[in-house]
CHARMM-style PDB file with segment names, atoms N, HN, CA, C and O in Angstrom:
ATOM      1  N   UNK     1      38.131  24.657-105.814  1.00  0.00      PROA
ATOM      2  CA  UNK     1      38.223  25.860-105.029  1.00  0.00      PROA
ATOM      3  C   UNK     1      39.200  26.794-105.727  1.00  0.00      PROA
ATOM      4  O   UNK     1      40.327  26.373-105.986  1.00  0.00      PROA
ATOM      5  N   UNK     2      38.903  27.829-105.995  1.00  0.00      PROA
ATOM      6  HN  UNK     2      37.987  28.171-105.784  1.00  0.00      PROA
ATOM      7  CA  UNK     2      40.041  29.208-106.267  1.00  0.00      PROA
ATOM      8  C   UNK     2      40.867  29.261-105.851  1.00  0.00      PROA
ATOM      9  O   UNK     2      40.883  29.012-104.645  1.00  0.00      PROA
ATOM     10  N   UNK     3      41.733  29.502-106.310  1.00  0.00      PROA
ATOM     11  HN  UNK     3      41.721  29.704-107.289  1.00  0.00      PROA
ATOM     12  CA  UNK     3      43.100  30.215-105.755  1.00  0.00      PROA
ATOM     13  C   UNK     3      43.014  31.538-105.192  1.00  0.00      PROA
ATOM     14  O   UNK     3      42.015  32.199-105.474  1.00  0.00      PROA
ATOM     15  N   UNK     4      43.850  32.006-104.482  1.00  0.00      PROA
ATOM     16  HN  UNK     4      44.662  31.469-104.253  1.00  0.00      PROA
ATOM     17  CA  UNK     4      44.178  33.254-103.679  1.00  0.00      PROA
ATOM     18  C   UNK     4      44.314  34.364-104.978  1.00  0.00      PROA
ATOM     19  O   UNK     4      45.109  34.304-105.916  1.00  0.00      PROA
ATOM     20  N   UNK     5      43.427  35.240-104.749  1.00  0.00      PROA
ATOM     21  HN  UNK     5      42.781  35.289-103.986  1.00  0.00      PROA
ATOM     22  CA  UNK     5      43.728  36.244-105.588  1.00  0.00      PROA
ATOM     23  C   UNK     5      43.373  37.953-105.299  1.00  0.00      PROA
ATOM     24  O   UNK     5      42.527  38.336-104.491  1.00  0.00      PROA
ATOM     25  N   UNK     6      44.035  38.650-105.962  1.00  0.00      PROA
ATOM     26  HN  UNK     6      44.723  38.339-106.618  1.00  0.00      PROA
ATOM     27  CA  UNK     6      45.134  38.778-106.400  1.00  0.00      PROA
ATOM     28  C   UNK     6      46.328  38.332-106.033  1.00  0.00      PROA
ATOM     29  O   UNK     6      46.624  38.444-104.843  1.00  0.00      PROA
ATOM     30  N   UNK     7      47.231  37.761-106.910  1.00  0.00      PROA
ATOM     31  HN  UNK     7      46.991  37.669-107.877  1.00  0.00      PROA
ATOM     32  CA  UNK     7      48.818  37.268-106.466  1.00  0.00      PROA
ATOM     33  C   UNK     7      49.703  38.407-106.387  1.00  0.00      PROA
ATOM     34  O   UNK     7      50.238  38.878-107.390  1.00  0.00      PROA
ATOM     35  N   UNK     8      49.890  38.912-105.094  1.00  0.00      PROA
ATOM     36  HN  UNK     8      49.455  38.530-104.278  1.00  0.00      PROA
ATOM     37  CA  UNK     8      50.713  39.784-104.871  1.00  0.00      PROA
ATOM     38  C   UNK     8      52.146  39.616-104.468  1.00  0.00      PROA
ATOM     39  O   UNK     8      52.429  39.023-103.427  1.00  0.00      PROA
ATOM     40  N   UNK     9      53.139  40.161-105.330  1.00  0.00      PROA
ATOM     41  HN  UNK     9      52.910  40.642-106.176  1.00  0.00      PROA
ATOM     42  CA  UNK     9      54.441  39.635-105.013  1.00  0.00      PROA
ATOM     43  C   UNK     9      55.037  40.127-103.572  1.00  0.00      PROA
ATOM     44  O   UNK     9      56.086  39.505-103.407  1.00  0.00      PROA
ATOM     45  N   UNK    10      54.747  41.141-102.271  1.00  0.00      PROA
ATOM     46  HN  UNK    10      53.895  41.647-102.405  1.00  0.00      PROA
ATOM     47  CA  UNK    10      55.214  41.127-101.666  1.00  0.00      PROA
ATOM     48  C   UNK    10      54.572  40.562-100.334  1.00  0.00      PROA
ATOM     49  O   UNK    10      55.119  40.680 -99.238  1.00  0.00      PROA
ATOM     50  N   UNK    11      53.288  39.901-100.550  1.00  0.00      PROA
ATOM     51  HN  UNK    11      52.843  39.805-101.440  1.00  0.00      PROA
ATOM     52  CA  UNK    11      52.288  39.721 -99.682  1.00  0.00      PROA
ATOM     53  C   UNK    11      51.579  38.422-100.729  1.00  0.00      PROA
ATOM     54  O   UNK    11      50.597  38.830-101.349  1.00  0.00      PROA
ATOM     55  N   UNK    12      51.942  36.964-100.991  1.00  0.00      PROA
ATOM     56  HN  UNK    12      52.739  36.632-100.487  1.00  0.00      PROA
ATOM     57  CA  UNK    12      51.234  36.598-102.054  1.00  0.00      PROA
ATOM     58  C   UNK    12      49.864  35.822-101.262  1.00  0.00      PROA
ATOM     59  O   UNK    12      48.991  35.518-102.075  1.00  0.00      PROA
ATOM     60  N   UNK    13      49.505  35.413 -99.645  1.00  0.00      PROA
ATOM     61  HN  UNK    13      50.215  35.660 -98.985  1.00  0.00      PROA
ATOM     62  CA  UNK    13      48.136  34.881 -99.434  1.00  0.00      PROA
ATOM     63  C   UNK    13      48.259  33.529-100.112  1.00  0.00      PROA
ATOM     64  O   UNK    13      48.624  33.219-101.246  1.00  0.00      PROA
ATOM     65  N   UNK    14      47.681  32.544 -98.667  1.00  0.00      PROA
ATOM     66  HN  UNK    14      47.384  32.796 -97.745  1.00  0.00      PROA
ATOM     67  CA  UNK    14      47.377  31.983 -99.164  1.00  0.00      PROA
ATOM     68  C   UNK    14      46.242  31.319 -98.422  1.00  0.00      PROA
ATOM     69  O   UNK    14      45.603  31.951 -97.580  1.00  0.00      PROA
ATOM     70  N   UNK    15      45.886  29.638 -98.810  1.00  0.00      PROA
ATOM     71  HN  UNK    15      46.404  29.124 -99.494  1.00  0.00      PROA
ATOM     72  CA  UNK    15      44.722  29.754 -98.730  1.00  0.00      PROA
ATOM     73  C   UNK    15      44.228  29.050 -96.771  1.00  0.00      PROA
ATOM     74  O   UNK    15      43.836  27.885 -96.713  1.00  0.00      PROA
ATOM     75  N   UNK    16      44.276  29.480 -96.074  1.00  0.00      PROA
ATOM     76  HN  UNK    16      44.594  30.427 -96.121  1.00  0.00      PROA
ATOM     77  CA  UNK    16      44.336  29.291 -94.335  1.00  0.00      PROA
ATOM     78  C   UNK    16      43.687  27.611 -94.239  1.00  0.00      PROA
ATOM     79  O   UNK    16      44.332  26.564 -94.179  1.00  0.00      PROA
ATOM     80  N   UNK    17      42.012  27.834 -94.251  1.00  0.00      PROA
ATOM     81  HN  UNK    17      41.489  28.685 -94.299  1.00  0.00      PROA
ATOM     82  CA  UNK    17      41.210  26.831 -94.394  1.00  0.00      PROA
ATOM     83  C   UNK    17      40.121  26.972 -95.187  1.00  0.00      PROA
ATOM     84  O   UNK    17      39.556  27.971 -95.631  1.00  0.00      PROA
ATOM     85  N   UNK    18      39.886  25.634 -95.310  1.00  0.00      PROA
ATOM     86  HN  UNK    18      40.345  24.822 -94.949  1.00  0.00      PROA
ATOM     87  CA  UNK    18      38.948  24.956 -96.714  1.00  0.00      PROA
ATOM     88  C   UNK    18      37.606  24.889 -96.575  1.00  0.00      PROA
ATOM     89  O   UNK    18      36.899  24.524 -97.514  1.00  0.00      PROA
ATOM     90  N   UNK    19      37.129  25.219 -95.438  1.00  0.00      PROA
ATOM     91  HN  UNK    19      37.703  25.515 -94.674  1.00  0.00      PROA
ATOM     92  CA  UNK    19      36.116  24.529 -94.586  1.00  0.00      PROA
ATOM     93  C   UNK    19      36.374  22.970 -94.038  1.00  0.00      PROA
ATOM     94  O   UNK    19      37.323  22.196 -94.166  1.00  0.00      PROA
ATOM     95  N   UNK    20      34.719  22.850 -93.179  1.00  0.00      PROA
ATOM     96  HN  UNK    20      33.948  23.478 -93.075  1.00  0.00      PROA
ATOM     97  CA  UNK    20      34.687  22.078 -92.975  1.00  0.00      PROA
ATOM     98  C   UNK    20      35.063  20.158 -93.935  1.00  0.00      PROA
ATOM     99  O   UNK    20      34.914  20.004 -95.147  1.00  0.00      PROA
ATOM    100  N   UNK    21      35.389  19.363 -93.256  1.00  0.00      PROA
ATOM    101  HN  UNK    21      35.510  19.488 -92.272  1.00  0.00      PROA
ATOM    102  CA  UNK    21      35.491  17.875 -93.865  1.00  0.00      PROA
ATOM    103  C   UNK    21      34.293  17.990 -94.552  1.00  0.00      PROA
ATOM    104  O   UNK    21      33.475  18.848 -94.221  1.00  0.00      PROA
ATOM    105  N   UNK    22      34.017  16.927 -95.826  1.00  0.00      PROA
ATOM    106  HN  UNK    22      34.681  16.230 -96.095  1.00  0.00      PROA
ATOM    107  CA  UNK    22      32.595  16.749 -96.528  1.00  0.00      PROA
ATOM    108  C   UNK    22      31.839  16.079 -95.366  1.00  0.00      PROA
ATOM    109  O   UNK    22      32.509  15.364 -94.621  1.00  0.00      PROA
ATOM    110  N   UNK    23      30.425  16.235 -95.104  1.00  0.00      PROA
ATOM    111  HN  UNK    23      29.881  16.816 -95.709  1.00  0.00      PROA
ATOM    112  CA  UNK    23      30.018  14.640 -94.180  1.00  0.00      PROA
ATOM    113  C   UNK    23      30.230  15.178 -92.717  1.00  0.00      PROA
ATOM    114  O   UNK    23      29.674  14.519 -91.838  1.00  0.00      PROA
ATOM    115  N   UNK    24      30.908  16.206 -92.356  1.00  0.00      PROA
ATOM    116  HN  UNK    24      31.360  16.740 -93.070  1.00  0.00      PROA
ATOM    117  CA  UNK    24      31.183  16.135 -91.126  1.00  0.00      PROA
ATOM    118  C   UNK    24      29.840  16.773 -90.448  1.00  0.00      PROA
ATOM    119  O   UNK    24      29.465  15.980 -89.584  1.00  0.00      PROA
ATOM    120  N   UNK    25      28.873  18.044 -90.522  1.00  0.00      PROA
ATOM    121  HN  UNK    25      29.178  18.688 -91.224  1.00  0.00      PROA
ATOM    122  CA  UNK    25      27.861  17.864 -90.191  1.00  0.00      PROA
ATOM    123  C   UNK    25      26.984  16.966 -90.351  1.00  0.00      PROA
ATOM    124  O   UNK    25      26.015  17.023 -89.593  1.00  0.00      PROA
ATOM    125  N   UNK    26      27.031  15.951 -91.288  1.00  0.00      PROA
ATOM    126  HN  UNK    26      27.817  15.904 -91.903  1.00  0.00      PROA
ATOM    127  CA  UNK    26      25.736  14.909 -91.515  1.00  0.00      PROA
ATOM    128  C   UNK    26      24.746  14.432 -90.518  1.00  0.00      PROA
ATOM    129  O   UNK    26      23.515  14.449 -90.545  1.00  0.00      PROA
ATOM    130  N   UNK    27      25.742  13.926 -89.471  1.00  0.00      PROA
ATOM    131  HN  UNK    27      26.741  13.912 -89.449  1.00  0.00      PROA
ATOM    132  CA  UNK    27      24.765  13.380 -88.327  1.00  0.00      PROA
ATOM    133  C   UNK    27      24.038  14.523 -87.693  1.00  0.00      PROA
ATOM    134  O   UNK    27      22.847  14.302 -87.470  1.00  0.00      PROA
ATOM    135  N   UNK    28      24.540  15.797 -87.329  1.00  0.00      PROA
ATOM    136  HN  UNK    28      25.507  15.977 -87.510  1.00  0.00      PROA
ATOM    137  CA  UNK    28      23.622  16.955 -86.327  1.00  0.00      PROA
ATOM    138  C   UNK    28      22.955  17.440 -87.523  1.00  0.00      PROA
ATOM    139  O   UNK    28      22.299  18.459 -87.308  1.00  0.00      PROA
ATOM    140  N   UNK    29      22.920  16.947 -88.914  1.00  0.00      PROA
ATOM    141  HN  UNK    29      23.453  16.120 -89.089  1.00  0.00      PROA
ATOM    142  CA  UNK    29      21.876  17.787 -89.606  1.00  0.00      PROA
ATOM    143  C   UNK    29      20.469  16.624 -89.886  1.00  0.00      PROA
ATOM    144  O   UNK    29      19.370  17.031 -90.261  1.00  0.00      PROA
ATOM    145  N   UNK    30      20.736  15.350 -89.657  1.00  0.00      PROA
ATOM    146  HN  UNK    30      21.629  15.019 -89.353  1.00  0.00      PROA
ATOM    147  CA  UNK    30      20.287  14.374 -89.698  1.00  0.00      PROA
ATOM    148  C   UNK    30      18.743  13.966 -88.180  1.00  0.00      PROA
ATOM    149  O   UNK    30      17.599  13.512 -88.196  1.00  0.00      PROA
ATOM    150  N   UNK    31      19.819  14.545 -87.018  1.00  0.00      PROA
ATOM    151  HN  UNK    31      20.748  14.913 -87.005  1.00  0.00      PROA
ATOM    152  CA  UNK    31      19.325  14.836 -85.915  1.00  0.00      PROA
ATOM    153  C   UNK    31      18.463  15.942 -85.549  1.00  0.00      PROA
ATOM    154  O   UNK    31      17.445  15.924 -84.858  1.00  0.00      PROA
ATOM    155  N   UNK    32      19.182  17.138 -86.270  1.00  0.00      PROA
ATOM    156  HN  UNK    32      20.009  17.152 -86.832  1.00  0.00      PROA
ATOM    157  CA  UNK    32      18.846  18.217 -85.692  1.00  0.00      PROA
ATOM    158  C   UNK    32      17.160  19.023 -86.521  1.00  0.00      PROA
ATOM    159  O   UNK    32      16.268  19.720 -86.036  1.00  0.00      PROA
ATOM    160  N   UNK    33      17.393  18.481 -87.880  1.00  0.00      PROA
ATOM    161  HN  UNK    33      18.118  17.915 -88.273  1.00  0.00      PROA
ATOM    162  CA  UNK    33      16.475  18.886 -89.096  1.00  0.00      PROA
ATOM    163  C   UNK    33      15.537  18.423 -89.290  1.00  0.00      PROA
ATOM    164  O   UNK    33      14.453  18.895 -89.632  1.00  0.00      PROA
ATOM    165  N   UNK    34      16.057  16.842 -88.967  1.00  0.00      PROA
ATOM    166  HN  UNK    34      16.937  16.458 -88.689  1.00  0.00      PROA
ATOM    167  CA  UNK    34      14.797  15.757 -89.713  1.00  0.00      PROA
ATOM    168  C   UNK    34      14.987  14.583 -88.576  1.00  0.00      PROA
ATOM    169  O   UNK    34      14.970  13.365 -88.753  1.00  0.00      PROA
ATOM    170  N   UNK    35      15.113  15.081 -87.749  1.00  0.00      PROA
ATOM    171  HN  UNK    35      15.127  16.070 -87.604  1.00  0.00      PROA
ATOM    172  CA  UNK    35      14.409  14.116 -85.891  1.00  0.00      PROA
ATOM    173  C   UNK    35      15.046  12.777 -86.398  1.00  0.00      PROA
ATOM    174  O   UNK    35      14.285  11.849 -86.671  1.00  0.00      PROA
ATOM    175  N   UNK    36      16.169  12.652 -86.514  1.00  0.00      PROA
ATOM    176  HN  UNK    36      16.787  13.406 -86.291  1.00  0.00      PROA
ATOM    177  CA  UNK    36      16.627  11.380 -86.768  1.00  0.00      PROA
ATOM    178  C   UNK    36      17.470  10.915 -85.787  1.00  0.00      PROA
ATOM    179  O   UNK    36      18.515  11.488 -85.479  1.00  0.00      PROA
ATOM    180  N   UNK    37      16.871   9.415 -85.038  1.00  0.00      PROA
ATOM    181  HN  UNK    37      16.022   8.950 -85.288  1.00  0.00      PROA
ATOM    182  CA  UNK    37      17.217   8.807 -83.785  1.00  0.00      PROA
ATOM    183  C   UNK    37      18.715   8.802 -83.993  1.00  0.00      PROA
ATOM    184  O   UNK    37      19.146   9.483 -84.924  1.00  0.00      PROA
ATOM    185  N   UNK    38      19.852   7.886 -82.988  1.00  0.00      PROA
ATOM    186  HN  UNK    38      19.502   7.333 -82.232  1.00  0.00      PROA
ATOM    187  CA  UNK    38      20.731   7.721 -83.446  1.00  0.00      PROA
ATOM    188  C   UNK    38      20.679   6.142 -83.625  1.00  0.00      PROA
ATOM    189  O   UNK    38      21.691   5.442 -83.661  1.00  0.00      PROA
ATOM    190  N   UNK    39      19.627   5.757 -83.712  1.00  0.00      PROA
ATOM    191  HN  UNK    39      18.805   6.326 -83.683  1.00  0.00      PROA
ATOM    192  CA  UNK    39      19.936   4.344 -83.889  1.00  0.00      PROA
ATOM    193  C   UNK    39      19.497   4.317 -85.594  1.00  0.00      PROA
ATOM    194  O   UNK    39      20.086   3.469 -86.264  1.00  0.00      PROA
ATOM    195  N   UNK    40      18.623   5.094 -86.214  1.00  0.00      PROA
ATOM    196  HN  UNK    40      18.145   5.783 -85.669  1.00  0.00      PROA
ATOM    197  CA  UNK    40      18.412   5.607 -87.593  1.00  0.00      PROA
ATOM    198  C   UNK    40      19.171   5.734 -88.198  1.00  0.00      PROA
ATOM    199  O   UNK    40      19.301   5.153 -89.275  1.00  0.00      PROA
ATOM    200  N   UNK    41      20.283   6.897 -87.510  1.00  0.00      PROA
ATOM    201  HN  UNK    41      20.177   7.370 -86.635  1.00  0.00      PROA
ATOM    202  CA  UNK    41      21.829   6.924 -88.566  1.00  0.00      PROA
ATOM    203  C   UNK    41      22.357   6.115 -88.630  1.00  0.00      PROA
ATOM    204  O   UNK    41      22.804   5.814 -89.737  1.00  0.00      PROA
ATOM    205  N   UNK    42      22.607   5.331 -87.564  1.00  0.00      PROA
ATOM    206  HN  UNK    42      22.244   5.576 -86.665  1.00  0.00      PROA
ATOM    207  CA  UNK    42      23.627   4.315 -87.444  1.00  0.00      PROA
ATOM    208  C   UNK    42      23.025   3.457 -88.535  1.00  0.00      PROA
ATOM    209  O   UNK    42      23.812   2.935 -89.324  1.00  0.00      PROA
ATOM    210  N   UNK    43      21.811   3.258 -88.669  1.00  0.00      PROA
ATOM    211  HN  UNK    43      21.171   3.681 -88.028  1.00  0.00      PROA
ATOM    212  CA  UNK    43      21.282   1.655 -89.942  1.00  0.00      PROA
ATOM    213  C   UNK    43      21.243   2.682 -90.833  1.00  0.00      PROA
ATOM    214  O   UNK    43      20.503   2.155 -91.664  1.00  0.00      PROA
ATOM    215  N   UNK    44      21.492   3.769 -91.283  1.00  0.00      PROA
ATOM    216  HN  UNK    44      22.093   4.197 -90.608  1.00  0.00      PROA
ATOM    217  CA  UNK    44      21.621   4.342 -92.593  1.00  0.00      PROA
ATOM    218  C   UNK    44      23.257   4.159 -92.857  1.00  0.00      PROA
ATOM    219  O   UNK    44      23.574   3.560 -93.885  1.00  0.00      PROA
ATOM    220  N   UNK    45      23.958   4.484 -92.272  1.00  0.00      PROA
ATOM    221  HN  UNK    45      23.701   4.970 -91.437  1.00  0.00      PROA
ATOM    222  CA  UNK    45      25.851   4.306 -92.029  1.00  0.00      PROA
ATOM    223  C   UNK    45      25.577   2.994 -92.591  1.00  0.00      PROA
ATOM    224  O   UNK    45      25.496   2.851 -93.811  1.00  0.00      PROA
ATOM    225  N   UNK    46      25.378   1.705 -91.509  1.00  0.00      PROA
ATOM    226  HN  UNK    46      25.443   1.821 -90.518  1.00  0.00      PROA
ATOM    227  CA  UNK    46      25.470   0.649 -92.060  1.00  0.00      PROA
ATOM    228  C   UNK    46      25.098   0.136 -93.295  1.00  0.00      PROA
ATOM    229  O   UNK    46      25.694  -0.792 -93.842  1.00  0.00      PROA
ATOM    230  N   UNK    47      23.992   0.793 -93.817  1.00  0.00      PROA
ATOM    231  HN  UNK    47      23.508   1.547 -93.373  1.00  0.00      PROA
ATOM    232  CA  UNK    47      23.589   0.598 -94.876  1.00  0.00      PROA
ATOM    233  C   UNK    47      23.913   0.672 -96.026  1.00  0.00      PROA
ATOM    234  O   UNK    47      23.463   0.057 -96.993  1.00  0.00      PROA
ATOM    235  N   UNK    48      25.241   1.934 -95.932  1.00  0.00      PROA
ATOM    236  HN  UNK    48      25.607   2.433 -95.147  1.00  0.00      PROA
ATOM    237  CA  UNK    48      25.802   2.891 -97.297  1.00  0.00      PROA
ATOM    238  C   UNK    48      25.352   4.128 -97.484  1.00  0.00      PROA
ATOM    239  O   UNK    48      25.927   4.976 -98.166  1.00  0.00      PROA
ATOM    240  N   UNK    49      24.051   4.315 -96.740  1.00  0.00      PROA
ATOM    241  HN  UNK    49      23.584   3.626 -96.186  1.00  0.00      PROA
ATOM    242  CA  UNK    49      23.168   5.591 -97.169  1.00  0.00      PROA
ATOM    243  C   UNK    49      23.798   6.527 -97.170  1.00  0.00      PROA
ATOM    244  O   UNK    49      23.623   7.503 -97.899  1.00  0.00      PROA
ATOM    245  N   UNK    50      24.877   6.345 -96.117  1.00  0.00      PROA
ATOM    246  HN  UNK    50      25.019   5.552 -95.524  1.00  0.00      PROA
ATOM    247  CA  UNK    50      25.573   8.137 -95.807  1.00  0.00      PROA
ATOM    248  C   UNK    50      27.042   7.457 -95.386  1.00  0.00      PROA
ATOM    249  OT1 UNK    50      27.983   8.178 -95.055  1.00  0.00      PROA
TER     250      UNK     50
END
């Protein structure tokens, strides 16, 4: 990720938030996109898949 720029010396910014965690939509995109039960994710989790 970039740095804050321009670096201004009386105002230098910085960076608030990063977004979201990696992974943290997975399951509502899992659900929401591609009709995936929750008993589906869960044996994909268990699995390693995700």
């Amino acid at each position: 990720m970039p740095n804050v720029f321009p670096k201004l010396s009386s105002t230098p910014g910085n960076v608030r938030w990063t977004g979201p965690e990696l992974g943290s939509h997975t399951d509502e995109v899992l659900a929401d996109m591609l009709g995936y039960d929750a008993a589906k994710i869960a044996t994909l989790k268990n699995a390693g898949v995700i």
